[in-house]
C-alpha positions in Angstrom: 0.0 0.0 0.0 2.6 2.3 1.2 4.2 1.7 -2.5 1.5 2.5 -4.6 0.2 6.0 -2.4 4.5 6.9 -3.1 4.4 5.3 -7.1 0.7 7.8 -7.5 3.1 10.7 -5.7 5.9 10.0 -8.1 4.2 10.5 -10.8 2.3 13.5 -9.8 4.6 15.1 -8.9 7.9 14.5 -11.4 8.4 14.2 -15.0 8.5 9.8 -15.5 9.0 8.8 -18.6 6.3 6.3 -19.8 7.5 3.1 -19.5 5.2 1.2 -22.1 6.6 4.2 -24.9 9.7 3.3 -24.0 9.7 -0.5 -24.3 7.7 -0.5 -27.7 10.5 1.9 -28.7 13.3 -0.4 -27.9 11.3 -3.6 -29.1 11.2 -1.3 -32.3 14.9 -0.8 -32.6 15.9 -3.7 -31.8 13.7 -5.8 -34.5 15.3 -3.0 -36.9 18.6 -3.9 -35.7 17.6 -7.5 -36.4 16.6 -7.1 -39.8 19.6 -5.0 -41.1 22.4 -7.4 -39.4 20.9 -10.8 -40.0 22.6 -13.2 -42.7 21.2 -13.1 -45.8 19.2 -16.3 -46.6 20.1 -19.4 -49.1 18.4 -20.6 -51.4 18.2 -23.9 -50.7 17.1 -23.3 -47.1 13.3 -23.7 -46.9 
């Protein structure tokens, strides 16, 4: 209890950063990442 009264302070009262933004955003750049760095494919490899 005493966790979420300070957590609903917190964010009153300071400037957090919104955590779901910021993990779709690095879930973003890291599948970019992915993409550009991966080994191209064979052919033969279906």
């Amino acid at each position: 209890m005493v966790g979420t009264i300070s957590g609903v302070y917190i964010a009153q009262n300071y400037k957090v950063p919104d955590v779901q933004k910021l993990a779709s955003t690095v879930l973003f750049m890291g599948s970019l990442i992915e993409q550009n760095y991966r080994k191209p494919k064979k052919p033969d490899d279906d």
